[in-house]
C-alpha positions in Angstrom: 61.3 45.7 4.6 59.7 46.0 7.8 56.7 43.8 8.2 53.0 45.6 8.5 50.3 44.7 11.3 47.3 43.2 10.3 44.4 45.0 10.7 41.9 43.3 12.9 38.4 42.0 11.6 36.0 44.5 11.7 32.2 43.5 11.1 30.6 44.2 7.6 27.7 46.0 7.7 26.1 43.4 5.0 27.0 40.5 6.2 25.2 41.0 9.6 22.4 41.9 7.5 22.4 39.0 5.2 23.1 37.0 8.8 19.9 38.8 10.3 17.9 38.2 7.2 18.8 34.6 7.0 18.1 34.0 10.8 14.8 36.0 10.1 14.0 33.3 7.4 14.5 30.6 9.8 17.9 29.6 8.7 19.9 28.7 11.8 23.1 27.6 10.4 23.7 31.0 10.0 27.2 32.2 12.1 29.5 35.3 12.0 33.1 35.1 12.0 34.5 34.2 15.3 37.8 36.3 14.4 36.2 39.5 14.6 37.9 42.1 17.8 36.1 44.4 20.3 32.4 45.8 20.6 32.8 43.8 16.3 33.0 40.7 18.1 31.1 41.0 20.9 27.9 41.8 18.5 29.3 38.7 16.7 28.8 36.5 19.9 26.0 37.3 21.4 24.1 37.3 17.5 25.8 33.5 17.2 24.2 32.7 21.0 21.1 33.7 20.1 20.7 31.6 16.5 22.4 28.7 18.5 19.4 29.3 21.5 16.9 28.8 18.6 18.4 26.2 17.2 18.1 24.1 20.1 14.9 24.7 20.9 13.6 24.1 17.5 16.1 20.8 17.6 14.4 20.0 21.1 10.7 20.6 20.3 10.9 18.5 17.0 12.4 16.0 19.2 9.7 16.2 21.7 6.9 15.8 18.9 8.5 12.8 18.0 9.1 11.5 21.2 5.5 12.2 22.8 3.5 13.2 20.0 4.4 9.8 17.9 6.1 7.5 20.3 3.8 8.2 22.7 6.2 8.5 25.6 4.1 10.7 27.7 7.0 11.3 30.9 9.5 12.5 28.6 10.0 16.3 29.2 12.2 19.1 27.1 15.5 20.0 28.1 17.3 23.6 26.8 20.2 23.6 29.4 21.8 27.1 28.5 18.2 28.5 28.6 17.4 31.5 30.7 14.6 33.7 31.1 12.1 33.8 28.2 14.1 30.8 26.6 13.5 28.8 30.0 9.9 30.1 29.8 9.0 28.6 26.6 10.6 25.0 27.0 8.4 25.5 30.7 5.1 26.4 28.6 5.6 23.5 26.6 6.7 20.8 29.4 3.6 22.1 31.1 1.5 21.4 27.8 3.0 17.9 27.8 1.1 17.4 31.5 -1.9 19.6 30.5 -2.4 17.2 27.7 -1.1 13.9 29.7 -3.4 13.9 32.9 -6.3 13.9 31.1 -5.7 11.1 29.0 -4.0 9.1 31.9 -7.4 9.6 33.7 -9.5 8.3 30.9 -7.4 5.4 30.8 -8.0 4.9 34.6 -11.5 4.6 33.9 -11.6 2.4 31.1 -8.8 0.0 32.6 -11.1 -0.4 35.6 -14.6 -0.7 33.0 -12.5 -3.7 31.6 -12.0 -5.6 35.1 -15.6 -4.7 36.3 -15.3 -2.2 37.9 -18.0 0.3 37.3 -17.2 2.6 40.4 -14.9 4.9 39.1 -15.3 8.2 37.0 -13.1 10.7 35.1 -12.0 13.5 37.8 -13.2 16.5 36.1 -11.0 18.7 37.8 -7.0 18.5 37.9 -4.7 19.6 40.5 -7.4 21.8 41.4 -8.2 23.1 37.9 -11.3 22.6 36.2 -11.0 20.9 32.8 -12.2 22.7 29.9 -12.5 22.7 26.0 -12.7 18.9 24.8 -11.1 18.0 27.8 -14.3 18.5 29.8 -16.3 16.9 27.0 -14.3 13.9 27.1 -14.4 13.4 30.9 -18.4 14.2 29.8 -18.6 11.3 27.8 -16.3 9.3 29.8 -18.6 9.3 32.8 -22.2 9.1 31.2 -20.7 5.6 29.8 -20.1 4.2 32.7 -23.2 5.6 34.3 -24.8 4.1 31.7 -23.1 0.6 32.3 -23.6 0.9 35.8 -27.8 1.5 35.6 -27.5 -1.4 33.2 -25.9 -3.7 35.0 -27.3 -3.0 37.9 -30.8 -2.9 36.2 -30.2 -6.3 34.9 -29.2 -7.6 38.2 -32.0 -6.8 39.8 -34.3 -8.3 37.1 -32.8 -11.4 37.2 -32.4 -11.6 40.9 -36.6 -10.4 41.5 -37.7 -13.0 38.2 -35.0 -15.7 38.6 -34.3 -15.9 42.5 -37.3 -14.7 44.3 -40.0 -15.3 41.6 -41.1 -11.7 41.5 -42.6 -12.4 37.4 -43.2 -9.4 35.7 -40.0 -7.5 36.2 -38.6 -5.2 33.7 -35.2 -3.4 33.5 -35.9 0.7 33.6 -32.2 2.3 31.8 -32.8 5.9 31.6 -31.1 7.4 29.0 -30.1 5.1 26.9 -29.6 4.4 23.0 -28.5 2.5 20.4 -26.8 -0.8 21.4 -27.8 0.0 24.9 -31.3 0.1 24.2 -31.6 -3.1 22.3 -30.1 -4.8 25.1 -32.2 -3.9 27.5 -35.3 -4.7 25.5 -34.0 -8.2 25.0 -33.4 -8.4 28.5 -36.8 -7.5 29.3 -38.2 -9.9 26.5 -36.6 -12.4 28.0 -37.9 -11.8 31.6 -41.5 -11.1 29.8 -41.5 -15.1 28.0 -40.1 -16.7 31.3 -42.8 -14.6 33.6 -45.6 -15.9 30.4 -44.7 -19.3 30.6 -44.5 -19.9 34.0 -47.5 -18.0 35.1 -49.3 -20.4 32.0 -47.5 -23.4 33.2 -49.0 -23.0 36.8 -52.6 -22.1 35.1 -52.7 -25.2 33.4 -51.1 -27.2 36.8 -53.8 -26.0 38.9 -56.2 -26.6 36.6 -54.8 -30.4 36.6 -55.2 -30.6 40.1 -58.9 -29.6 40.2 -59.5 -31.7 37.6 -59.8 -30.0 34.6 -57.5 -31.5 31.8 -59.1 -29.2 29.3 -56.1 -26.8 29.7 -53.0 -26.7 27.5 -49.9 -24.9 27.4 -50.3 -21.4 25.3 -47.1 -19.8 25.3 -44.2 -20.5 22.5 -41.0 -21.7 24.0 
């Protein structure tokens, strides 16, 4: 008996829908045959393209959170190499993301590196590339800079007491720090308590030496050391 041809794969209706359906559900596992002929199996291929396309950029952007978002590698960038158009656009939006997020934070820890050495010169740029920073980004470069103003007008503050009291004998010098609070605050009272007893007990130690010198041993030092 002569042998009969077999008829080539043709797709089935409901299996592309329960393929569409489970692609829709996020199910990208999801294939369909590979054996299918014609306009059957070009449908076939370009609908097993696309759930491969997502699947790579889902694979790639959990990869990225892990990588950046929890390892904390900040220079690592996503990769989709068979991307095109849209699909290159999105792996783009979120590289660009990556540095939207990255330069700000890099630039904060600019600032603080160089608070730690002593250097209270520099400030958070608050624009980028020439882009103004926004949202919590512009609050943080906010914050960022009124600390170290506020180290800066207490240092410098402090300085200049201790050089006027200590060095040149200006007594009665007190820090001015406008602005500040808190922990701030408390040191610059003490430093100005400080420069208040040394000014009182030298001006009462010079009172009671002059009145040595003219004779009058009446006199007696007043202020608590």
């Amino acid at each position: 008996m002569p042998q009969t041809e077999t008829a080539p794969s043709q797709l089935d209706h409901k299996m592309l829908l329960k393929a569409l359906r489970a692609f829709r559900k996020g199910d990208f596992s999801v294939r369909l045959p590979l054996d299918l002929t014609g306009i059957d199996g070009e449908i076939a291929e370009a609908f097993n393209d696309v759930v491969e396309l997502n699947q790579g950029l889902s694979r790639e952007l959990d990869r990225m959170s892990k990588v950046v978002g929890k390892e904390g590698q900040i220079s690592e960038r996503g990769k989709l190499p068979a991307a095109r158009g849209c699909w290159s656009e999105c792996i783009d939006s979120v590289n660009s993301m990556i540095g939207d997020l990255v330069q700000p934070t890099t630039e904060v820890a600019r600032v603080i590196g160089a608070v730690a050495k002593g250097d209270l010169s520099q400030a958070m740029q608050l624009e980028i590339q020439g882009r103004p920073l926004r949202g919590e980004f512009l609050r943080i470069g906010k914050v960022v800079n009124t600390m170290v103003d506020q180290l800066n007008s207490f240092a410098s503050e402090v300085t200049r007491v201790a050089r006027e009291v200590g060095t040149e004998g200006k007594l009665g010098g007190q820090a001015q720090v406008k602005g500040v609070a808190g922990t701030w605050k408390d040191l610059t009272d003490n430093v100005n308590m400080m420069a208040a007893n040394l000014t009182g007990q030298v001006r009462n130690i010079a009172e009671v030496t002059t009145a040595v010198a003219t004779g009058d041993l009446s006199k007696k030092i007043t202020v608590d050391v």
